[in-house]
GUSE-493807 format. One line per field, with one value per residue: residue number from 1; residue in three letters; z negated, x negated, y of N, C-alpha, C, O, CB in turn. Coordinates in Angstrom, 2 decimals. Glycine has a CB too. Example, Ala and Ser with C-alpha at 12.3 -4.5 7.8 and 13.67 -1.06 7.14 Angstrom:
2
num 1/2
residuo ALA/SER
nup -7.80/-7.08
neast -13.19/-12.85
nnorth -5.69/-2.25
caup -7.80/-7.14
caeast -12.30/-13.67
canorth -4.50/-1.06
cup -7.80/-7.87
ceast -13.20/-12.90
cnorth -3.30/0.03
oup -8.46/-8.04
oeast -14.24/-13.41
onorth -3.32/1.14
cbup -9.05/-5.72
cbeast -11.31/-14.08
cbnorth -4.47/-0.60
This chain:
135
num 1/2/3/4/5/6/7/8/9/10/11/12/13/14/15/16/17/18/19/20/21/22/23/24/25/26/27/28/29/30/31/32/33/34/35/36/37/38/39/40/41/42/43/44/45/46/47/48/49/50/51/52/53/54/55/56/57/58/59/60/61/62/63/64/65/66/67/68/69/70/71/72/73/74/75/76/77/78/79/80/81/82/83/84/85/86/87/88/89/90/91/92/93/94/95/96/97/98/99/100/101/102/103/104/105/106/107/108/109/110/111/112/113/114/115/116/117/118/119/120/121/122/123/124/125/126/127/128/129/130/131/132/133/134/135
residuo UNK/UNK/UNK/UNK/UNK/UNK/UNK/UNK/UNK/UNK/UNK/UNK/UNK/UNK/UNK/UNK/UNK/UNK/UNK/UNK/UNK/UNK/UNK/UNK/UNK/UNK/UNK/UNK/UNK/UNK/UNK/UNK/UNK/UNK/UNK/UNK/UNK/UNK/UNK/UNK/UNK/UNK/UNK/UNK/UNK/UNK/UNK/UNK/UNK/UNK/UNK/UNK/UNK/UNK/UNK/UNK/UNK/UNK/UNK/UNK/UNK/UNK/UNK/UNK/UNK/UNK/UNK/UNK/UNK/UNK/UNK/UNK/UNK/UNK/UNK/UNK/UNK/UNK/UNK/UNK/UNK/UNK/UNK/UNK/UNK/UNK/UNK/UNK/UNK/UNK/UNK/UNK/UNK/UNK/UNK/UNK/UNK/UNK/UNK/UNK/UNK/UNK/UNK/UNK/UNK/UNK/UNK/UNK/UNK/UNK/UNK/UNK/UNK/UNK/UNK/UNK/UNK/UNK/UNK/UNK/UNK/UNK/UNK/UNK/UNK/UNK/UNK/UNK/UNK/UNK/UNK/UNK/UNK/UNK/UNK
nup -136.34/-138.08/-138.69/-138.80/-140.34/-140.36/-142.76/-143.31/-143.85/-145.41/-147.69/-151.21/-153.48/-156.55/-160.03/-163.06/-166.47/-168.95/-170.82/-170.44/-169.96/-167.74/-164.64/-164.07/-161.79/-159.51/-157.02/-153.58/-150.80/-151.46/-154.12/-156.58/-159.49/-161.69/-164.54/-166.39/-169.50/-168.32/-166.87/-165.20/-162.32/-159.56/-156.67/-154.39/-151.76/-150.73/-150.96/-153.50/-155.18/-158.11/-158.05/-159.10/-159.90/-159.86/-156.43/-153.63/-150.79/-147.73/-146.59/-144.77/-144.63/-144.07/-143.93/-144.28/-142.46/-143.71/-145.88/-147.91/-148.59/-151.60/-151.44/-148.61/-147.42/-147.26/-146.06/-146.73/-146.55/-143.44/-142.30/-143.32/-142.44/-139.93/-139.44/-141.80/-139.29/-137.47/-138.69/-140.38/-143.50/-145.85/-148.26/-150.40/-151.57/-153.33/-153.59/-155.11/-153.13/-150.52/-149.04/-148.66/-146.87/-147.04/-145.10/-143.75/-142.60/-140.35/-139.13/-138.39/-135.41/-134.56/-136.33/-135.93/-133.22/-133.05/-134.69/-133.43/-131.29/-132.34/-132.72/-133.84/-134.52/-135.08/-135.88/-135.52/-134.01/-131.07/-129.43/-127.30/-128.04/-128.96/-131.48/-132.87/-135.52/-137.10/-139.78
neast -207.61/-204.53/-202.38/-199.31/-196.25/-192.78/-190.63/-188.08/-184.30/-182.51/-183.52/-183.10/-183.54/-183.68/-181.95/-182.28/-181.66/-184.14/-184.98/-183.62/-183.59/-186.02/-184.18/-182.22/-181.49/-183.49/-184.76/-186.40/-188.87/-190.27/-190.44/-190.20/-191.11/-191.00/-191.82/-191.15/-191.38/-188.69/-187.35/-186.16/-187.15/-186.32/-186.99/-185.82/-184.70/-181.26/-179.22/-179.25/-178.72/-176.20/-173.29/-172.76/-174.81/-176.95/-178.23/-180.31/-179.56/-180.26/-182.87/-185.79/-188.78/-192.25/-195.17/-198.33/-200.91/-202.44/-205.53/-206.47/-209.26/-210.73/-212.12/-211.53/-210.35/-208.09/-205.88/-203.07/-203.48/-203.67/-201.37/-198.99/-199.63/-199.03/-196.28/-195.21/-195.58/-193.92/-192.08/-190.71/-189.32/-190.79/-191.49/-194.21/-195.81/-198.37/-199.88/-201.59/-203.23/-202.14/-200.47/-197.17/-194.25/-191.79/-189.48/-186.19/-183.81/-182.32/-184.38/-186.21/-186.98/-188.06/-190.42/-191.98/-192.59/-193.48/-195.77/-197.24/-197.75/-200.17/-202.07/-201.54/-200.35/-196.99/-195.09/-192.55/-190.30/-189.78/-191.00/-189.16/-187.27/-185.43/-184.74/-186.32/-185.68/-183.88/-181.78
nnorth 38.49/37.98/34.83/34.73/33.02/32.36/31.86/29.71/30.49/32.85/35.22/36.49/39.75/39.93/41.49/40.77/41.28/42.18/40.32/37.83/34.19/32.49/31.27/28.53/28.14/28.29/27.90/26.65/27.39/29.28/31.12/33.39/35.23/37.64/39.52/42.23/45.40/46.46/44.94/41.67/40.47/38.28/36.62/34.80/31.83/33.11/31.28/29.77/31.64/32.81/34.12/35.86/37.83/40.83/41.77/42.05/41.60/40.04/39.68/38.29/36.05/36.28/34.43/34.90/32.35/29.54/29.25/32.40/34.25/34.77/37.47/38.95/42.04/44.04/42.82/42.84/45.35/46.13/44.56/45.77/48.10/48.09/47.18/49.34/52.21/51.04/52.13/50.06/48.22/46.64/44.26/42.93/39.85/38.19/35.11/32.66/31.90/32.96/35.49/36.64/38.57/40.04/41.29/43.53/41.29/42.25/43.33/41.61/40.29/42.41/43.32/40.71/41.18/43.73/42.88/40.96/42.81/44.14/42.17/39.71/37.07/34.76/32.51/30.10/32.15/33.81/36.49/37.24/37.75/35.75/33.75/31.17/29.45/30.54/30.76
caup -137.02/-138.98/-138.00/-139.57/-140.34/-140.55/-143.05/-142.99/-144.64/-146.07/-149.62/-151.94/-154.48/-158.00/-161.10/-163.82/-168.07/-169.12/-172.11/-169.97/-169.43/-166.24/-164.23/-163.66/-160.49/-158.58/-155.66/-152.43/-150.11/-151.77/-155.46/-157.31/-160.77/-162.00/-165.70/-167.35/-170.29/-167.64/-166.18/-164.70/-160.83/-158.62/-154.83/-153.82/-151.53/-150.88/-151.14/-155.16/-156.61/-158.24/-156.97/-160.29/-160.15/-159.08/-155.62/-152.31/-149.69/-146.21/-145.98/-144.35/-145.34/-143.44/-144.88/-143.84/-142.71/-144.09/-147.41/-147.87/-149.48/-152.71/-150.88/-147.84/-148.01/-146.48/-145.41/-147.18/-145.76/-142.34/-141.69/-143.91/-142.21/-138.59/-140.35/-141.64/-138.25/-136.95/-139.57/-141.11/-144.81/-146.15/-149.59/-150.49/-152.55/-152.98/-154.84/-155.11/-151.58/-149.24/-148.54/-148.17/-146.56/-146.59/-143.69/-143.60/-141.60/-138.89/-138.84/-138.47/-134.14/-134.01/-136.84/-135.20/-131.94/-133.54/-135.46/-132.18/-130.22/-133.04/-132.56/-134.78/-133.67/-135.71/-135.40/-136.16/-133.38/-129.81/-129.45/-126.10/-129.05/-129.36/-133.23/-133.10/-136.39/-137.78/-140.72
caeast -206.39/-203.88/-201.28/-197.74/-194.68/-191.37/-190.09/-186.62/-183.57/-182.57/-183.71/-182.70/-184.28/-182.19/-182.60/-181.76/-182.14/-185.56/-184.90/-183.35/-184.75/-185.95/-182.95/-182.46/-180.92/-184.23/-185.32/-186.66/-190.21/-190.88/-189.74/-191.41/-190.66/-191.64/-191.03/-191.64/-190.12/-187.16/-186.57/-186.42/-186.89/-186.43/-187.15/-185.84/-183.52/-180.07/-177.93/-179.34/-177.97/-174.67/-172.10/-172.25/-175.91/-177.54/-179.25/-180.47/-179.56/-180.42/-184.30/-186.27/-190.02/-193.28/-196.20/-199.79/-200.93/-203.48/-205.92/-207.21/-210.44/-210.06/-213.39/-211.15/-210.35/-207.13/-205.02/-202.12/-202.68/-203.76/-200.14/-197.65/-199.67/-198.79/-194.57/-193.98/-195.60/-192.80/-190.33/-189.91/-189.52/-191.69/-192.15/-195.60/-196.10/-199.23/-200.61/-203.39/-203.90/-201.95/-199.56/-195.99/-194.31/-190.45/-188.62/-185.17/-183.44/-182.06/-186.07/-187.47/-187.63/-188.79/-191.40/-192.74/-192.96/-194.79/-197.26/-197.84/-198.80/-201.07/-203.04/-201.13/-199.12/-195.80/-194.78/-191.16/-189.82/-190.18/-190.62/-188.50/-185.91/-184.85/-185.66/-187.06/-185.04/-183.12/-181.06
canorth 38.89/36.98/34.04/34.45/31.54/32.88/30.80/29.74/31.30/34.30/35.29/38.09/39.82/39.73/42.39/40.39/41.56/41.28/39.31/36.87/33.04/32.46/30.81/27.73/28.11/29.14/26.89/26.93/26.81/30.19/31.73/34.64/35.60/38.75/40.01/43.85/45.63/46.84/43.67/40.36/40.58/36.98/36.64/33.02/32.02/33.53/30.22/29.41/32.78/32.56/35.32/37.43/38.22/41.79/41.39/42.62/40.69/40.14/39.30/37.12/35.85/36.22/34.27/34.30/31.05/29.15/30.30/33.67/33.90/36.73/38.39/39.65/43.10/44.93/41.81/43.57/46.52/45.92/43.81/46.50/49.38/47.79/47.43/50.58/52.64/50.49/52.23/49.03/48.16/45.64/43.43/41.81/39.07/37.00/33.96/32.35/31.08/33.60/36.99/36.90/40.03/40.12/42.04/43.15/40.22/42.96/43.78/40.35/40.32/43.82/42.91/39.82/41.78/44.57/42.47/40.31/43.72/43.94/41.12/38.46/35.20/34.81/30.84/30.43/32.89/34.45/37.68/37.94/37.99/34.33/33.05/29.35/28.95/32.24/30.27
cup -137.68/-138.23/-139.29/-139.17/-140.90/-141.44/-142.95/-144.09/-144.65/-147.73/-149.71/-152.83/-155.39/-158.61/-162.14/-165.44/-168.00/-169.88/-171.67/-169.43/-167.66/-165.14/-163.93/-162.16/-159.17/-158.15/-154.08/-151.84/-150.94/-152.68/-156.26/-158.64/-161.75/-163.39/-166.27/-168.06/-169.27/-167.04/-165.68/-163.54/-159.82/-157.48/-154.74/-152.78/-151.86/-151.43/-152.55/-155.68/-156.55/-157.70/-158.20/-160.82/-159.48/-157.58/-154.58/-151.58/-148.49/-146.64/-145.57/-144.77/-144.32/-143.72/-143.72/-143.77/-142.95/-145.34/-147.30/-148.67/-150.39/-152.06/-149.40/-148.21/-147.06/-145.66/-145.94/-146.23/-144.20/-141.81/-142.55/-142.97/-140.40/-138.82/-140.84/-140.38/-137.68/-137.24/-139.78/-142.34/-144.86/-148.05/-149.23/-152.03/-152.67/-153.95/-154.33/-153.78/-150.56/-149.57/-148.13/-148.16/-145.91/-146.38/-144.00/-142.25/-140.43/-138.06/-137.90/-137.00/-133.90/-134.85/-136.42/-133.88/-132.38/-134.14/-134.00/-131.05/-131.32/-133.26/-132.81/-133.60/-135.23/-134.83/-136.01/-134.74/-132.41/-130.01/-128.64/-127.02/-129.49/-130.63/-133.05/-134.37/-137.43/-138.09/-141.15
ceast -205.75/-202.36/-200.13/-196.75/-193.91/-191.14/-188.75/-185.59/-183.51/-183.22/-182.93/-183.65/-183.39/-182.87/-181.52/-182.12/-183.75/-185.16/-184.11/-184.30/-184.70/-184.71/-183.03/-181.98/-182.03/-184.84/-185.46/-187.89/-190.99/-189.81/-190.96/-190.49/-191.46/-190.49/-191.86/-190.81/-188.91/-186.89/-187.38/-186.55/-187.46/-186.27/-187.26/-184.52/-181.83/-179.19/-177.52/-178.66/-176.40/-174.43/-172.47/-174.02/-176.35/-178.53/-179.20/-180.49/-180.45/-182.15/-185.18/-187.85/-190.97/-194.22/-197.65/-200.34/-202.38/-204.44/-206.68/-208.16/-210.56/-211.58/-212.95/-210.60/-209.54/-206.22/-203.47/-201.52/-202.63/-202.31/-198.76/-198.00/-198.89/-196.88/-193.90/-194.98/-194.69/-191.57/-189.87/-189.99/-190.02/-191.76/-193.50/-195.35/-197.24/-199.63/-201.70/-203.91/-203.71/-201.43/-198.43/-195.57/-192.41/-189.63/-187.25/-184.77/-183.13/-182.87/-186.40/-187.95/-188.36/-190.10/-192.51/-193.33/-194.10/-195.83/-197.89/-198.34/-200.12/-202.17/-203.05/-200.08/-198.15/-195.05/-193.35/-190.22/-190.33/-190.03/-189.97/-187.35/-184.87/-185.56/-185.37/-185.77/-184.24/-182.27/-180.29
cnorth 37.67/36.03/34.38/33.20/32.36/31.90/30.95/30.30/32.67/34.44/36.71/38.45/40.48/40.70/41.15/41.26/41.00/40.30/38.30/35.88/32.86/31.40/29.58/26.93/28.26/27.68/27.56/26.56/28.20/31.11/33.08/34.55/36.49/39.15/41.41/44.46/45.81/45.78/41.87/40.02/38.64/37.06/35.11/33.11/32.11/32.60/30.24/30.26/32.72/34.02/36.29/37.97/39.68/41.32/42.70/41.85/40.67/40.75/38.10/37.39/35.39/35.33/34.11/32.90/30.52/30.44/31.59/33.29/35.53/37.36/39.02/40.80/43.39/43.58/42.63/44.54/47.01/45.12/44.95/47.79/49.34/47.93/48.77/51.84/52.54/50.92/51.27/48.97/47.32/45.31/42.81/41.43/38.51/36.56/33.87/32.41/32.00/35.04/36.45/38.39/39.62/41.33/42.35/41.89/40.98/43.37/42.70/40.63/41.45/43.78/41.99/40.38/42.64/44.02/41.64/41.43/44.02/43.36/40.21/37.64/35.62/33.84/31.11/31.33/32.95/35.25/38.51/38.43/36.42/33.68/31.72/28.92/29.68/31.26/31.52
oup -137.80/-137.46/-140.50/-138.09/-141.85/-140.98/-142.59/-145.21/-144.07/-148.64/-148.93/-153.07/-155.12/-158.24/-161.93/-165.32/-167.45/-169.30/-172.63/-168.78/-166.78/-165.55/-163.39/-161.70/-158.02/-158.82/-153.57/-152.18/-151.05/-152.29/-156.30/-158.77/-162.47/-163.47/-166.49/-167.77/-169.59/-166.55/-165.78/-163.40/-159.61/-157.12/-154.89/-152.80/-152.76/-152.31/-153.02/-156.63/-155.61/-157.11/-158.06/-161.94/-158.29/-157.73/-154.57/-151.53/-148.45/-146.91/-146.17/-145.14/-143.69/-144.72/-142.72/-144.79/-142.43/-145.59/-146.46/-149.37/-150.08/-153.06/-148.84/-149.39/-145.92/-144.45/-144.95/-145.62/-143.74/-140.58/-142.20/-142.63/-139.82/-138.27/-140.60/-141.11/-137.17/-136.74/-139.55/-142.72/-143.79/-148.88/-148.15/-153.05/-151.55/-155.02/-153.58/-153.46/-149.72/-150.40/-147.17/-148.88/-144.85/-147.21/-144.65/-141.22/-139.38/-136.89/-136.76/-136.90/-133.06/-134.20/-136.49/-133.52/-132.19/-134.15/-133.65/-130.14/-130.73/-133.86/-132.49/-132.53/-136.12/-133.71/-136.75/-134.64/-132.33/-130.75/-128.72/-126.73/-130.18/-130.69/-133.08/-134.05/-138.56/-137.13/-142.07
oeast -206.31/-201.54/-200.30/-196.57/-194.25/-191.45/-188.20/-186.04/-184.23/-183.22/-182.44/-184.57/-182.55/-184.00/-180.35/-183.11/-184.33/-185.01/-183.74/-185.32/-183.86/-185.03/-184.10/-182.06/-181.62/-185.23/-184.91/-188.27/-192.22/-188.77/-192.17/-189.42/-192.38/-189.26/-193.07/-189.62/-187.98/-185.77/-188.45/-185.95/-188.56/-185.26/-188.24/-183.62/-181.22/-178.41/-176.41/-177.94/-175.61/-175.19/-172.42/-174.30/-176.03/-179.48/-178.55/-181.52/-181.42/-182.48/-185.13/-188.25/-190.75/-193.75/-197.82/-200.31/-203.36/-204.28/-207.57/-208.12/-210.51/-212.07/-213.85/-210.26/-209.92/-206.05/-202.82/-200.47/-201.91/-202.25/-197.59/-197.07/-198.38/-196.31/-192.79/-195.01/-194.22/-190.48/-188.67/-190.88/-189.95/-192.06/-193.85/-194.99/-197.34/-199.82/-202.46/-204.97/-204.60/-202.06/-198.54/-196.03/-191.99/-189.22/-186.77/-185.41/-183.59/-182.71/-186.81/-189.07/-189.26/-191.07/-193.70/-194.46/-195.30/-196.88/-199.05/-199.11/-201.20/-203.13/-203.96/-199.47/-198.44/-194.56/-193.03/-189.13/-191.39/-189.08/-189.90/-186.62/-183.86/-186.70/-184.24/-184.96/-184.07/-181.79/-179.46
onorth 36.58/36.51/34.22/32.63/33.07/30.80/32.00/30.55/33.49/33.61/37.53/37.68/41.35/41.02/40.82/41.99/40.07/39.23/37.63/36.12/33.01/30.29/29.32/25.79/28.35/26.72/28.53/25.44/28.17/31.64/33.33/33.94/36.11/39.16/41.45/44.40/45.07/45.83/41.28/38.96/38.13/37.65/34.38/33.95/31.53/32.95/30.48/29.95/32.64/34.79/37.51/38.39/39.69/40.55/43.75/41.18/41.43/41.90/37.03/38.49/34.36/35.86/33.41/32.20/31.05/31.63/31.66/32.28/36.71/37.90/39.64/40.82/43.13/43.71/42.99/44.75/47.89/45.15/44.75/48.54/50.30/48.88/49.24/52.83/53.56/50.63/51.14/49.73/46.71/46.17/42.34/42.02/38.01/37.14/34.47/32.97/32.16/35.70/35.70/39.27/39.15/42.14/41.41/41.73/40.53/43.71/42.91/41.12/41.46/44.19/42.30/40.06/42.43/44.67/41.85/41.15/44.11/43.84/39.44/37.67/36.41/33.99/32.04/30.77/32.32/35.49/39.73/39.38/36.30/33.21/31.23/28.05/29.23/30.66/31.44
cbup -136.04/-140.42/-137.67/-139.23/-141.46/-139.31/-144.15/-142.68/-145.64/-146.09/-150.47/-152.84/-154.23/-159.27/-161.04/-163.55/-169.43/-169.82/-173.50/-169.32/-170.24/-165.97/-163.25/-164.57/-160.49/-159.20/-155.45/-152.34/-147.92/-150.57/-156.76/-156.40/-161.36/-160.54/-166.95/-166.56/-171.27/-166.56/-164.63/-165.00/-160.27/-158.82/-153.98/-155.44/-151.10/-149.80/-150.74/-155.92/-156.38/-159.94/-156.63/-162.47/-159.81/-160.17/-154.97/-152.03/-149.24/-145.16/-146.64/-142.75/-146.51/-143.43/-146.01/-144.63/-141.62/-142.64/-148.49/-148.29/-148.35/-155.69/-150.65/-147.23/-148.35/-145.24/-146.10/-148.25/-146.35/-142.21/-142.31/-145.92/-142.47/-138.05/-141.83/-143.87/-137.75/-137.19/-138.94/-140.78/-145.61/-145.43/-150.13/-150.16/-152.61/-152.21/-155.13/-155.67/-150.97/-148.30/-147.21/-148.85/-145.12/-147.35/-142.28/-143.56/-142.02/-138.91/-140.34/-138.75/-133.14/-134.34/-137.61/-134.93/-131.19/-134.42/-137.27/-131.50/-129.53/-133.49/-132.85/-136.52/-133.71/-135.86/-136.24/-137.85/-133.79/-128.74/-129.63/-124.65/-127.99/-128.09/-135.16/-134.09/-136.83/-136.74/-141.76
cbeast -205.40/-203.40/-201.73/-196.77/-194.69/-190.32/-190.47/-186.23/-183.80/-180.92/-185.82/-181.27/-185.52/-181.87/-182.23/-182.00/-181.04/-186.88/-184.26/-182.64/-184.29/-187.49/-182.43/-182.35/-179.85/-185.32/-184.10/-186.49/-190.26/-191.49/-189.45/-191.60/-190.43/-191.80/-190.90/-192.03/-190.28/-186.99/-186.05/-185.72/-188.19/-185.67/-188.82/-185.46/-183.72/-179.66/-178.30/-180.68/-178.38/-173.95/-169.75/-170.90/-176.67/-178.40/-179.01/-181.38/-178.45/-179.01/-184.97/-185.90/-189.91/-193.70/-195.80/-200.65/-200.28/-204.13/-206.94/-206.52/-212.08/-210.00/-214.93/-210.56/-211.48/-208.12/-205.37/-202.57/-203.10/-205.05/-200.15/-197.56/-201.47/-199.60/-194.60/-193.53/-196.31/-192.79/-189.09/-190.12/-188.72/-193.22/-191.14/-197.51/-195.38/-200.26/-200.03/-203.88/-203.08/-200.93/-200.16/-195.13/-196.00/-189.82/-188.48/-184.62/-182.23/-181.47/-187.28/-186.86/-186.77/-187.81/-190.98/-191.94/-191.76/-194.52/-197.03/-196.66/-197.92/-200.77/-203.83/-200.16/-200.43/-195.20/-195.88/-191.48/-189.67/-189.83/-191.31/-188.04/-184.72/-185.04/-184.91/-189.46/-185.78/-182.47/-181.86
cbnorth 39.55/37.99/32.10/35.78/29.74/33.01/30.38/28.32/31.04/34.86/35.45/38.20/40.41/37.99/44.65/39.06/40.50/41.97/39.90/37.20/31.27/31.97/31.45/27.39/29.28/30.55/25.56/28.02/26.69/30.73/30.07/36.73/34.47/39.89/38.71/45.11/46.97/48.06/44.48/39.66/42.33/36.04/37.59/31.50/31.62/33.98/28.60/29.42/34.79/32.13/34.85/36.66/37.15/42.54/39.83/43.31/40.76/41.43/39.70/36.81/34.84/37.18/32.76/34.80/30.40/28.76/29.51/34.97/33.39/36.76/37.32/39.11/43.83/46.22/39.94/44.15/47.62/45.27/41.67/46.84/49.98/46.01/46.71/51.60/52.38/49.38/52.81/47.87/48.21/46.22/42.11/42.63/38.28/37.12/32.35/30.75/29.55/32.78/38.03/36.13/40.72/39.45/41.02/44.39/39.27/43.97/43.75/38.39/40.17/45.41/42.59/38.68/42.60/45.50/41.14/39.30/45.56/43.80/41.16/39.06/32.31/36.25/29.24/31.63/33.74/34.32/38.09/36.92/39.24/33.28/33.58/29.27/28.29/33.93/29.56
């Protein structure tokens, strides 16, 4: 099975205009930036976004650790299918190398728990319910 890192923070995920430049406000350990005719959608952390932007607050960020190789098959859905069983919500992201999978934040211990009866580790946290580093 697969190891997860909590990373730290909260993020959001913004709707901005499409025809808007990408922001220059976006920082963090982990940024996305997604553009289609209807929009401009950013997943970075919470702190960077100014106050007068569209968002969704309150999530925290999973990531698979270490590189996937593009010839694995069901990493996606083998860790979202274990999340929503759970009745949890789930984002996926992935680049080149891995899978990110962001949780609501009220989720995250019950997420980590459930993926660790699963068969996965999830560094960053305990799953008695004490978070290593819940920013």
């Amino acid at each position: 099975m697969f190891n997860l890192e909590i990373l730290p923070g909260a993020y959001v995920i913004c709707r901005l205009n499409p025809e808007e430049p990408i922001p220059n406000w976006l920082r963090g350990e982990l940024v996305s930036v997604t553009r289609t005719p209807e929009e401009l959608s950013v997943i970075c952390h919470a702190e960077c976004v100014p106050h007068d932007v569209l968002r969704e607050s309150g999530w925290r960020c999973l990531r698979v650790i270490g590189k996937l190789d593009f010839s694995l098959v069901g990493v996606i859905a083998g860790i979202t299918t274990v999340l929503a069983d759970a009745g949890l919500s789930v984002l996926t992201l992935s680049t080149f190398d891995t899978d990110y999978f962001l949780v609501r934040e009220k989720d995250l211990i019950r997420a980590a728990r459930v993926l660790e009866e699963a068969g996965m580790k999830t560094e960053g946290i305990d799953t008695v319910g004490t978070p290593h580093s819940l920013e």
